[in-house]
C-alpha positions as CSV (number, residue, x, y, z in Angstrom):
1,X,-53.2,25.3,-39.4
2,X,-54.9,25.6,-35.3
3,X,-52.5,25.3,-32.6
4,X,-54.9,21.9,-32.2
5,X,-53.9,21.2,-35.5
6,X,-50.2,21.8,-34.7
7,X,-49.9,19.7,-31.6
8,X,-52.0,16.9,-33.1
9,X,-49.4,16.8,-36.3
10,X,-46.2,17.1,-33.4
11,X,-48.0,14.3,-31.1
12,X,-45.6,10.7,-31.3
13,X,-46.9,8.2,-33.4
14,X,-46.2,4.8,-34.2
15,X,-45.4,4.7,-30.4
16,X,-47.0,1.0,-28.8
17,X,-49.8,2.3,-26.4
18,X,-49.0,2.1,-22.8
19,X,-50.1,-1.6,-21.4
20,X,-53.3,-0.6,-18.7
21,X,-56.9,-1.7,-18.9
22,X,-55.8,-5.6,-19.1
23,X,-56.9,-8.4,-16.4
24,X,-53.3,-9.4,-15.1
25,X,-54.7,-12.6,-14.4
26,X,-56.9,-13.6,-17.0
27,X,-54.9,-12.5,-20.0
28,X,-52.2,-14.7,-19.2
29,X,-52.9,-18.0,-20.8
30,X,-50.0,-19.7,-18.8
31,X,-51.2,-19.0,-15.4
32,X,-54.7,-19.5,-16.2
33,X,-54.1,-23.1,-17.1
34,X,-51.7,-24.0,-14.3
35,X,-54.0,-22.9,-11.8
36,X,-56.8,-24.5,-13.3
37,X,-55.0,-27.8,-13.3
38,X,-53.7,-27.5,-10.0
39,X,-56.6,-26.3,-8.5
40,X,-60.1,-25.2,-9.8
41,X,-61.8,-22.4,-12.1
42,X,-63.2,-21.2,-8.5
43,X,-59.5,-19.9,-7.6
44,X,-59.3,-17.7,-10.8
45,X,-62.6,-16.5,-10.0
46,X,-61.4,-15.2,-6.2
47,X,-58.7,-13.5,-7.9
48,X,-60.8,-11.5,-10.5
49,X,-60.6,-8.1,-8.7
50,X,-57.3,-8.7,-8.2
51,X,-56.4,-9.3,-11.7
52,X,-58.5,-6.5,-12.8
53,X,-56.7,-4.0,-10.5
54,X,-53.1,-5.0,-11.3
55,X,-53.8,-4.0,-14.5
56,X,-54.7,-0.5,-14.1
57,X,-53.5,2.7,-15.2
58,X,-53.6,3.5,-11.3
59,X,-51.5,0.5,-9.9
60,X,-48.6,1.4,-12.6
61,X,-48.6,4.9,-11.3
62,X,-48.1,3.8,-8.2
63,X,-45.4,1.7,-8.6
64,X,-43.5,4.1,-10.1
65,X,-44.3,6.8,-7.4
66,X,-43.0,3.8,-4.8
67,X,-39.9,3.8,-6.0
68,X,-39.4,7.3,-7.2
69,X,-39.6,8.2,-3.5
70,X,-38.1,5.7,-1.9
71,X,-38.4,5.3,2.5
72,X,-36.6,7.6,4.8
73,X,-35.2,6.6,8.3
74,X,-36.4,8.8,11.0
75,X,-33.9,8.2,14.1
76,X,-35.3,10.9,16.1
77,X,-38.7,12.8,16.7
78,X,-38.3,16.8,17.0
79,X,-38.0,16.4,21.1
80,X,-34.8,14.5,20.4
81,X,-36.3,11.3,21.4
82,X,-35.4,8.2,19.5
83,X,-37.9,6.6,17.7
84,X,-36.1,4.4,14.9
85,X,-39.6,5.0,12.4
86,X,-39.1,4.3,8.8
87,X,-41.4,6.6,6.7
88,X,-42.8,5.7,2.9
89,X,-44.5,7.2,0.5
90,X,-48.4,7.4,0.1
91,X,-48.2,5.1,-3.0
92,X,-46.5,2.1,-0.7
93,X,-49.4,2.2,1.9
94,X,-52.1,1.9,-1.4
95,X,-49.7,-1.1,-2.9
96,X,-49.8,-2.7,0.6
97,X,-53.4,-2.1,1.5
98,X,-54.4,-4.3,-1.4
99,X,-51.8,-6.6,-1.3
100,X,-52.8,-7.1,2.2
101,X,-56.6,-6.7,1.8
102,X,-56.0,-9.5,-0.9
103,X,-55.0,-12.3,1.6
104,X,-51.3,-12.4,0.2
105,X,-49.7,-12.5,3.8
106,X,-50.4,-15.0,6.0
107,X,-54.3,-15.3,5.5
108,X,-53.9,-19.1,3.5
109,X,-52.4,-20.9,6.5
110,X,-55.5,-19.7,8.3
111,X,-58.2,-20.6,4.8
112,X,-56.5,-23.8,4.9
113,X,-56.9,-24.9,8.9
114,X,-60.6,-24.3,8.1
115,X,-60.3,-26.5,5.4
116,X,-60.3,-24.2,2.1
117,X,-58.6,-25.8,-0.8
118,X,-55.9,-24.6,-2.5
119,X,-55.2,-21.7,-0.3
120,X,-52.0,-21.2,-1.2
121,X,-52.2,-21.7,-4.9
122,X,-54.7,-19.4,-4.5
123,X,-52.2,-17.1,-2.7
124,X,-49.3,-18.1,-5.1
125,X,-51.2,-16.9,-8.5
126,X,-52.5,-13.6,-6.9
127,X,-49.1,-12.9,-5.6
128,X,-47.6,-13.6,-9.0
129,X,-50.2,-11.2,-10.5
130,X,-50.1,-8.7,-7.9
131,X,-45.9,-8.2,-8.1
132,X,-46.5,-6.9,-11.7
133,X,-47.7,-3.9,-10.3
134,X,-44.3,-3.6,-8.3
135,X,-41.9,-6.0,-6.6
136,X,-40.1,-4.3,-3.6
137,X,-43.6,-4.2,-1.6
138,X,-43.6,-8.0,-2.2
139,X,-41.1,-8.4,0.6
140,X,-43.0,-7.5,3.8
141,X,-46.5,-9.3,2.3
142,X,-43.9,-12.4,1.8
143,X,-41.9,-12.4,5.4
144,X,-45.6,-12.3,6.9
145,X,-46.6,-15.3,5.2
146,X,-43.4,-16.9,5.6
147,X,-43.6,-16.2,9.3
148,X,-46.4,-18.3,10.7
149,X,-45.3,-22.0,9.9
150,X,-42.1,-21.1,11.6
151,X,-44.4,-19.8,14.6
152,X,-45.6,-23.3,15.2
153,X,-42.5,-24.4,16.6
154,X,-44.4,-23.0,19.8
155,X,-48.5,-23.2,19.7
156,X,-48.5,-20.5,22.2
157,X,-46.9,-18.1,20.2
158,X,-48.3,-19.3,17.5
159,X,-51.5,-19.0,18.4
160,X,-51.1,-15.1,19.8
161,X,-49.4,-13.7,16.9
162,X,-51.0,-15.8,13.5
163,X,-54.7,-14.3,13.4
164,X,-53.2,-10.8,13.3
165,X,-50.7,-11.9,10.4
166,X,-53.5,-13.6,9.0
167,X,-55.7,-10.4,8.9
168,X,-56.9,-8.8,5.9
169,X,-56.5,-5.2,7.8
170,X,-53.5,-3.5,6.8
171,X,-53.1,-1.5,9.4
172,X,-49.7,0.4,9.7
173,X,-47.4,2.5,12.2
174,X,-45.8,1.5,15.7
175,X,-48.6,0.3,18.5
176,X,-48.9,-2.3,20.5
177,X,-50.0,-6.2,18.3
178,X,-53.0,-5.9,20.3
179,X,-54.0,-2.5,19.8
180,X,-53.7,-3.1,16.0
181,X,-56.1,-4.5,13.6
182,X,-53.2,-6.6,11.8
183,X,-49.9,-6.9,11.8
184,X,-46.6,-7.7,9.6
185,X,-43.4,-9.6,10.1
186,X,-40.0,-9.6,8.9
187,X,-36.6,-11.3,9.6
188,X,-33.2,-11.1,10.8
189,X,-30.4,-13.5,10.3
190,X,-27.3,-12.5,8.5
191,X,-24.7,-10.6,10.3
192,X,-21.3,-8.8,8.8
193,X,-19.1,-11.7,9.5
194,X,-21.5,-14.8,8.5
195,X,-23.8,-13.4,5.5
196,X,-25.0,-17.0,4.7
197,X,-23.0,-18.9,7.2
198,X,-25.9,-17.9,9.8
199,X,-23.9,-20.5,12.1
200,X,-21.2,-17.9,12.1
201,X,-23.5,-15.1,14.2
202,X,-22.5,-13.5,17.3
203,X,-25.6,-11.7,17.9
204,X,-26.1,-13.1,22.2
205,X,-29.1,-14.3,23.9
206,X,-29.3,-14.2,27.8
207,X,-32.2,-15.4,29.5
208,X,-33.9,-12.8,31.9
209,X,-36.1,-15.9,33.7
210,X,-37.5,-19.3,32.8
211,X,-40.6,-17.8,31.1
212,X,-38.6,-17.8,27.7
213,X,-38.0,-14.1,27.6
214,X,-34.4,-13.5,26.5
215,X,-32.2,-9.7,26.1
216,X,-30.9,-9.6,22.9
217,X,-27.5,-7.7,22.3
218,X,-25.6,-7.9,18.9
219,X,-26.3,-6.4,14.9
220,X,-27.9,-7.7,12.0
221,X,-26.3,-6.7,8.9
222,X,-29.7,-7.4,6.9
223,X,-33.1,-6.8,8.9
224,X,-36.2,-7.1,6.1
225,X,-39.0,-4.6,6.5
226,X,-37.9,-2.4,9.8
227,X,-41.0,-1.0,10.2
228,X,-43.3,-4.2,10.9
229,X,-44.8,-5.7,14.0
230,X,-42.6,-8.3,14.6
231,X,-39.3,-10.3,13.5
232,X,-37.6,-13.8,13.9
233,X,-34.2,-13.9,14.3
234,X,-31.4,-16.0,15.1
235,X,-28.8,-15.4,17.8
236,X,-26.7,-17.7,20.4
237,X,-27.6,-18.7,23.6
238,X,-26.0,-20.9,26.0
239,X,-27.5,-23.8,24.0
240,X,-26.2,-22.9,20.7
241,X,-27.9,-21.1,17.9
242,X,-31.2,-20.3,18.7
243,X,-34.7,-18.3,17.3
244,X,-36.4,-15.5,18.7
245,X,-39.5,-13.4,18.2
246,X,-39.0,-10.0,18.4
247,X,-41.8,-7.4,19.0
248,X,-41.4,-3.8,17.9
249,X,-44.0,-2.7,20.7
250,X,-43.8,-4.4,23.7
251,X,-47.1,-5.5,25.6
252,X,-47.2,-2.7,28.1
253,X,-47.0,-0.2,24.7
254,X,-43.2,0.7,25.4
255,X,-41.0,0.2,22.3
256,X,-38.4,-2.8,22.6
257,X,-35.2,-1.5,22.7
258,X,-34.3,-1.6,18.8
259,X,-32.3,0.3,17.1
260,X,-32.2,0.9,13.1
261,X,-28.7,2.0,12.1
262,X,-29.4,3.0,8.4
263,X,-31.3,1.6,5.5
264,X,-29.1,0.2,2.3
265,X,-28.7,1.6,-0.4
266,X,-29.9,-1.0,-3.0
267,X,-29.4,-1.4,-6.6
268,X,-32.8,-1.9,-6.7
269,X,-35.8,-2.8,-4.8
270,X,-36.0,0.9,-3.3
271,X,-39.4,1.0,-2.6
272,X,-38.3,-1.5,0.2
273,X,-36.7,-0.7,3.7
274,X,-34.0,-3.0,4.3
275,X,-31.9,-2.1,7.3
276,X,-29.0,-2.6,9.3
277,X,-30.1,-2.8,12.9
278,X,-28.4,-3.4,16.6
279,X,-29.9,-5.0,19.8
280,X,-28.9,-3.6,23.0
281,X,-30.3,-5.3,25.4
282,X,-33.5,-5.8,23.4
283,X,-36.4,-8.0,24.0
284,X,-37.2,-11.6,22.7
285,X,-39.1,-14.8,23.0
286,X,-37.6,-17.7,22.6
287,X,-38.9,-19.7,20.0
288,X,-38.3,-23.7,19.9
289,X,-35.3,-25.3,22.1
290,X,-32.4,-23.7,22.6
291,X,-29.8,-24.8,19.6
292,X,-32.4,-25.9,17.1
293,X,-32.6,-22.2,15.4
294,X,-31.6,-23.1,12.4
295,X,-34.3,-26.0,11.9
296,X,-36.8,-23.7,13.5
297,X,-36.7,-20.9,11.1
298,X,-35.8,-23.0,8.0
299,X,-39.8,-23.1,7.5
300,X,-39.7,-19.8,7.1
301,X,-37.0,-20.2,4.5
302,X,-38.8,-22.7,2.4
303,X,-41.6,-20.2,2.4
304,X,-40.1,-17.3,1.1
305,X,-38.0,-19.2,-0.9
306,X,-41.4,-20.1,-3.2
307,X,-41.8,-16.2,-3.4
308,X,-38.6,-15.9,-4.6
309,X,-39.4,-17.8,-7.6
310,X,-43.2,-16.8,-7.8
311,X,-41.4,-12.9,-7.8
312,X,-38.8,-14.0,-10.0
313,X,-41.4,-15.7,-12.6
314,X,-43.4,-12.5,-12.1
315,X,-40.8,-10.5,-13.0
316,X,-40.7,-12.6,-16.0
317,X,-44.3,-12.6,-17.4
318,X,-44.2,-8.8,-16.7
319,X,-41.3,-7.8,-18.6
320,X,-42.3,-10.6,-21.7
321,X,-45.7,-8.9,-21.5
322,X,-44.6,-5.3,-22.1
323,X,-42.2,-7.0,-24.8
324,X,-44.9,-8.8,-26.7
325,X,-47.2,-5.7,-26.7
326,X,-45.0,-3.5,-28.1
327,X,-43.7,-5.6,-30.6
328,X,-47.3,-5.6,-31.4
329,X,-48.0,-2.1,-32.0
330,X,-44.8,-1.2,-33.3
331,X,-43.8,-0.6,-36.8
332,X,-40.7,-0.7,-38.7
333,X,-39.1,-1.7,-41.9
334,X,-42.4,-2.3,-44.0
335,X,-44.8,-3.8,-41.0
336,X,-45.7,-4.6,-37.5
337,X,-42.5,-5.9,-35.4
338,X,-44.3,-8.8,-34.2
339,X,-44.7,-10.0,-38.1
340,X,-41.3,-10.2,-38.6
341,X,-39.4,-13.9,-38.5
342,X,-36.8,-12.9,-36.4
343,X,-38.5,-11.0,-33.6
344,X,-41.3,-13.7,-33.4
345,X,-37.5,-16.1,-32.7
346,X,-36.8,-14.0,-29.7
347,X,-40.1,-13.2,-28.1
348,X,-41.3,-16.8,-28.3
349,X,-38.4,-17.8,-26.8
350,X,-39.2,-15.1,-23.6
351,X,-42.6,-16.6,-23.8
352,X,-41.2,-20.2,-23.5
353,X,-39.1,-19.2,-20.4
354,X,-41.8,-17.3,-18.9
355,X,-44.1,-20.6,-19.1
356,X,-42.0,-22.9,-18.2
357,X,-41.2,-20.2,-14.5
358,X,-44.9,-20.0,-14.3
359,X,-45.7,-23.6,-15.0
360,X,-42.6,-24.9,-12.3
361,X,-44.2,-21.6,-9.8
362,X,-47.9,-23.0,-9.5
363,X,-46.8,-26.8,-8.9
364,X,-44.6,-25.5,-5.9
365,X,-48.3,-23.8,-4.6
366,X,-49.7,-26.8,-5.1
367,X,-47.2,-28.9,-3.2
368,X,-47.4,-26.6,0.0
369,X,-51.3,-27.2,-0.4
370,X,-51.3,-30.8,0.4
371,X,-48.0,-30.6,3.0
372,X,-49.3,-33.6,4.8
373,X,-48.9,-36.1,1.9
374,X,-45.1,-37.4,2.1
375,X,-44.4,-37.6,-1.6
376,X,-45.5,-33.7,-1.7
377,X,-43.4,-32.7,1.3
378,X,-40.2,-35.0,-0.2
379,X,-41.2,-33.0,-3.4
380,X,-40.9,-30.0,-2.2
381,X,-37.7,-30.2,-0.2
382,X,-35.9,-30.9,-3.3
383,X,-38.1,-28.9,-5.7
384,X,-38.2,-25.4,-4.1
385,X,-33.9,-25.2,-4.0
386,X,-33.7,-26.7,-7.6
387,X,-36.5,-23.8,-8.8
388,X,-35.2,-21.6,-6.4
389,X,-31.7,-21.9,-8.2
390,X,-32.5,-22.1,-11.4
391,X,-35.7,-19.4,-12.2
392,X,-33.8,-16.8,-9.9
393,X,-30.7,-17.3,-11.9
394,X,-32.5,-17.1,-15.4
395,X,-34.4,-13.8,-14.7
396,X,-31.5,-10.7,-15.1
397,X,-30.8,-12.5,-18.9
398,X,-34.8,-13.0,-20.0
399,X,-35.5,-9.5,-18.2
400,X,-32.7,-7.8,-20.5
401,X,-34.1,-9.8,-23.6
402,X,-37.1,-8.1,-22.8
403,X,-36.1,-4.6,-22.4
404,X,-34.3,-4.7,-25.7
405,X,-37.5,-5.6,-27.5
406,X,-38.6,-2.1,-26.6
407,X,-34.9,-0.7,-27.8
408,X,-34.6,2.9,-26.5
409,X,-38.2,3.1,-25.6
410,X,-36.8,0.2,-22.6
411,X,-34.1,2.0,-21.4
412,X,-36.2,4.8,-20.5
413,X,-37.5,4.8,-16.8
414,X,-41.1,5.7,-17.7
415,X,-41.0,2.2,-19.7
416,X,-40.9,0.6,-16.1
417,X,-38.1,-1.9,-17.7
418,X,-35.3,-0.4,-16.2
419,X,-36.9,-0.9,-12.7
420,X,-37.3,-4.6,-13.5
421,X,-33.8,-4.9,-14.6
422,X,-32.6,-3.7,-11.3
423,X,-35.0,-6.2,-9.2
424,X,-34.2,-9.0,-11.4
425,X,-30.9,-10.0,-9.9
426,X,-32.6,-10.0,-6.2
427,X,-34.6,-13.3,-5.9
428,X,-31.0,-15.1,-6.7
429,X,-29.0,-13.1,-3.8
430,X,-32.0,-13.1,-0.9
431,X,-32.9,-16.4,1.0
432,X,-29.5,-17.8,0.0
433,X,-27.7,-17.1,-2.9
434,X,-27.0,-19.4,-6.2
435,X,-24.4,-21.5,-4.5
436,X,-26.1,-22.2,-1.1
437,X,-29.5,-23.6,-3.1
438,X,-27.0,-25.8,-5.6
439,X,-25.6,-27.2,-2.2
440,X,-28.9,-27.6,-0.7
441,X,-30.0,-29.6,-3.8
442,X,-26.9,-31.7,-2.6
443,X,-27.8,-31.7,1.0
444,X,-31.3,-32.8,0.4
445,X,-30.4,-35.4,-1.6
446,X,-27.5,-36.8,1.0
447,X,-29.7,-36.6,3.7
448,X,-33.5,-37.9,2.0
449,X,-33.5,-40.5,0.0
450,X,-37.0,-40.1,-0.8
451,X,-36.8,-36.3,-2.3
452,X,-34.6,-38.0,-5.3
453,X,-37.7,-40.3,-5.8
454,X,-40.1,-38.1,-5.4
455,X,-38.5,-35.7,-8.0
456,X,-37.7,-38.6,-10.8
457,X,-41.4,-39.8,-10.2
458,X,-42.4,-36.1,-11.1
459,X,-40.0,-35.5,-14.2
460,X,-41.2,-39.6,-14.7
461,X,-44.9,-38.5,-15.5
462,X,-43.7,-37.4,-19.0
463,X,-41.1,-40.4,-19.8
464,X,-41.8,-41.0,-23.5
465,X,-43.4,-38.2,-24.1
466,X,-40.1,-36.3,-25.5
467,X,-36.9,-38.1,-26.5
468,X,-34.7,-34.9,-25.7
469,X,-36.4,-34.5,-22.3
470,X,-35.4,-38.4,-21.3
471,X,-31.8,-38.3,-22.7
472,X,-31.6,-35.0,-20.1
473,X,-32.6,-37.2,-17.4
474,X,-30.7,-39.4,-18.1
475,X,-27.9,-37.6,-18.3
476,X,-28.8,-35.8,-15.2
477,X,-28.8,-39.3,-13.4
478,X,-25.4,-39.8,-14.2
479,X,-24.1,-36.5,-13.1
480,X,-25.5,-37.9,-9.4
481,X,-23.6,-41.1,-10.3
482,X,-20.2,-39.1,-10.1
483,X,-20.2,-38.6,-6.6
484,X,-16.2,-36.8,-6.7
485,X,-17.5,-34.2,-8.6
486,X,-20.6,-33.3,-6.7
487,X,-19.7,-30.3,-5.3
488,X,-18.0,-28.4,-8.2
489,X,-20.6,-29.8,-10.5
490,X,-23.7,-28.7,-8.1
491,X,-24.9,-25.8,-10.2
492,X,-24.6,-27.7,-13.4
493,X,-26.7,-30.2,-12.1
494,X,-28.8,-28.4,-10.4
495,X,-29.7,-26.1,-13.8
496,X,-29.8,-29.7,-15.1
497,X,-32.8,-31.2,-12.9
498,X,-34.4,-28.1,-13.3
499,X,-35.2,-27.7,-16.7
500,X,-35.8,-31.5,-16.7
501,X,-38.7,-31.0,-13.7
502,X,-39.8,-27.6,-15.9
503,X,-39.7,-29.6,-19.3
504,X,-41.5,-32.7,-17.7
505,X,-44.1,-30.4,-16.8
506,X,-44.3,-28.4,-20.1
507,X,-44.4,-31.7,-21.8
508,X,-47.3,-32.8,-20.1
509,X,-49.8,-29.4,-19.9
510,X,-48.0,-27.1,-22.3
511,X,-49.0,-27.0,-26.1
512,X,-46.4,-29.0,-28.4
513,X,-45.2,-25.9,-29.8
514,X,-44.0,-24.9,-26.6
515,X,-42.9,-28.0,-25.3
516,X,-40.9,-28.9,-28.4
517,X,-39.6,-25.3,-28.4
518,X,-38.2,-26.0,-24.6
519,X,-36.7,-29.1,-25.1
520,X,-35.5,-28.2,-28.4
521,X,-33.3,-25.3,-26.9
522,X,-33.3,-25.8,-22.7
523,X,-32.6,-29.4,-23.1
524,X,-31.6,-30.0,-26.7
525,X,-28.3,-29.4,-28.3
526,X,-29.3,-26.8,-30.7
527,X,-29.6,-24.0,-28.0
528,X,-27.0,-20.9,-29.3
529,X,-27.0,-18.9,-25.7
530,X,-28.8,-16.3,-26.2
531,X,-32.5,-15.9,-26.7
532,X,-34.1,-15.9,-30.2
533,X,-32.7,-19.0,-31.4
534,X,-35.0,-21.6,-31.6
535,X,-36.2,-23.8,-34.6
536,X,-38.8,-22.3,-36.6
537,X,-41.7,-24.2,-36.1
538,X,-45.0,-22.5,-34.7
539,X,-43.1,-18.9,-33.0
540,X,-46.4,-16.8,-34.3
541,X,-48.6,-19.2,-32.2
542,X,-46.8,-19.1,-29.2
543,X,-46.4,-15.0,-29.3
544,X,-50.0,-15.0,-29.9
545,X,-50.5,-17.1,-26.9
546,X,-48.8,-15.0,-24.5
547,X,-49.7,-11.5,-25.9
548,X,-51.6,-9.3,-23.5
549,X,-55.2,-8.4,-24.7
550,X,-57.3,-5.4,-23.2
């Protein structure tokens, strides 16, 4: 026998073929249909090259690389000057290029001022798609977008900072916003003593004239993305709690007075830079009144709030995806895995999960599309903390399903599972953690009456249409009727309204299999706890249905 001969007989076989060459968007059926019905065929279309280059053999690499190597803090140049510059590796500049060049920062807010529709469905699907390639570069693309309707609190600033965050020009490094083709933003607001109790911050703001400029002198436990143009954050002036934009580079091309302690150490998302920072006497504009910080910024909150579901649900369909392909390429016991009863149980039960994350993701996108319509704005009040709750929390559990499908082969790094794993408990820590979205469910419905309406008329669209689904609303309405046990009850109630509002929406758009599938188990009382226990009926169709093709 050659020595061809003898490395062809040693090479692996009945190994599943690594998952490239696919359209990211196109093959899955799930987003496909949501976007379709939420917005047009034309959206999919404007998201072809996107979905074509997620799916390469090239964007996996690069993820990897990203968070092989993760950034390195630089405190001072050679001359012993401090410079506070955060360094990455070439693969994070090619993820952010095209995550940039692909409008997923702040370029919808712009599309839809010129009256483009469904800018940030649009957005919302290609982020979705794009994160599949790798999830910690999502974090600076998602503080940019989440920046600007927090920036029109003041129309000045507004006005000089959004068409560079809008800008399709990724355009990296320290310079001054107007020297640079675009630029990126990121956020301060927890500090060691308040973590979420951002009321709690000690961080102090002292006016240096009436012009608005303030120093800044204080620490931020978690600073998102040192290394971009520009951050809000939250300190107290004499007026109470109060925003502030905060420029890198100042105007006349000095650098603000800034300086990054260290970056953490994360169980995941390592490709990231998230930092520890202290102001000492650093410079910031005021943005809004004095004391209203809190309602300032929340816009920014909501926003990156939706990512953290539409990163969460991405997670989701990427993990489910390598699952369902190697189940179908991989033998054992007699036949293909995917052919046999009880792995079609489990992975049609990730697929279910998956759908009902993506279907729940997309109407969210379509909700900040028509903001000016009351019913979508009470909608989304109460909608984005109930998804944000509930899709964040579900991800570690479906994410570990996944991996197992792939046994050893998914606890492997090269599989890429293991670096899901470790980003899947993120979206349900960042932008307020499980409890503080249960109590904003609470809050929302204390304060508007409307967002209860406008969430019951949602769910209400499919009233008949399952019997399981209305005895969970029911149910869920009487949970809200037992006002003493509110607070201890929030999460249960709001996992409860959840998968009602994700149910309602399967039930409507999904096909029966899946729907009956979901309310058999999410909403039913046959669900065992762990995935891979649904009813028999129709598991081949719905692993078919959520199968990658190439």
């Amino acid at each position: 026998m050659s020595d061809q001969h003898t490395v062809s007989a040693r090479s692996s076989t009945n190994q599943a073929p690594p998952l490239v060459g696919h359209d990211v968007v196109t093959s899955d059926v799930a987003l496909v249909e949501a976007v379709t019905r939420h917005g047009s065929a034309e959206v999919l279309d404007d998201l072809a090259d996107l979905g074509r280059e997620a799916g390469t053999e090239e964007a996996r690499e690069h993820g990897m690389l990203a968070n092989q190597h993760p950034p390195e803090l630089t405190s001072y140049d050679r001359w012993g000057n401090r410079v506070d510059e955060v360094r990455f590796h070439p693969s994070w500049h090619w993820l952010m290029e095209r995550a940039v060049g692909h409008g997923l920062q702040a370029a919808p807010w712009e599309q839809q001022e010129a009256g483009a529709p469904h800018a940030h469905l649009r957005r919302a699907a290609g982020f979705f798609a794009w994160a599949q390639t790798e999830p910690g570069h999502g974090c600076p693309i998602s503080m940019t977008y989440a920046a600007v309707p927090a920036l029109r609190a003041d129309p000045a600033i507004a006005k000089e900072w959004t068409p560079l965050l809008a800008s399709r020009d990724y355009d990296p490094g320290l310079r001054a916003p107007g020297d640079k083709a675009g630029v990126l933003a990121g956020m301060g607001m927890t500090e060691k003593q308040g973590g979420s109790d951002v009321r709690a911050n000690l961080t102090r703001a002292t006016p240096t004239s009436n012009d608005g400029w303030y120093t800044l002198h204080g620490h931020k436990w978690f600073t998102s993305a040192p290394m971009n143009d520009m951050f809000l954050v939250l300190a107290q002036a004499a007026g109470g709690l109060t925003c502030f934009v905060v420029p890198r580079i100042l105007a006349d091309r000095t650098r603000n007075q800034l300086d990054v302690v260290r970056l953490k150490d994360k169980l995941g998302n390592r490709s990231n830079a998230s930092s520890e920072i202290e102001f000492a006497g650093t410079l910031a504009q005021r943005l809004g009144d004095e004391g209203r910080g809190v309602r300032t910024i929340i816009e920014m909150v909501a926003a990156t709030r939706l990512d953290c579901v539409l990163g969460s649900a991405a997670l989701m369909r990427h993990a489910l995806a390598e699952a369902s392909w190697h189940v179908a390429h991989r033998e054992a016991f007699g036949g293909l895995l995917v052919d046999k009863p009880l792995m079609q149980n489990v992975v049609a039960d990730l697929a279910v999960e998956s759908e009902a994350a993506t279907a729940l993701a997309m109407r969210l996108a379509s909700a900040v599309d028509h903001a000016h319509d009351p019913r979508e704005a009470a909608f989304r009040r109460i909608a984005l903390p109930l998804a944000k709750f509930w899709v964040c929390k579900r991800t570690p559990a479906m994410v570990a399903e996944a991996l197992e499908c792939l046994g050893g082969n998914g606890y492997v790094e090269d599989s890429g599972l293991p670096l899901m794993f470790r980003e899947s408990p993120l979206n349900s820590i960042w932008e307020g953690s499980g409890n503080v979205n249960a109590l904003d469910v609470l809050r929302a419905l204390s304060r508007d009456p409307e967002v209860l309406d406008a969430l019951l008329s949602e769910i209400g669209l499919a009233r008949g249409g399952d019997s399981r689904l209305d005895r969970a609303v029911d149910e869920a309405l009487a949970m809200l009727g037992d006002t003493g046990a509110l607070e201890v009850g929030a999460r249960r109630l709001a996992g409860r309204l959840a998968a009602c509002l994700q149910g309602s929406l399967l039930v409507r758009f999904a096909p029966a299999e899946v729907a009956d599938a979901f309310c058999g188990s999410r909403l039913g009382t046959s669900y065992g706890g762990t995935f891979g226990t649904l009813d028999s009926g129709g598991l081949r169709s719905i692993v078919d249905r959520t199968t990658p093709t190439t």
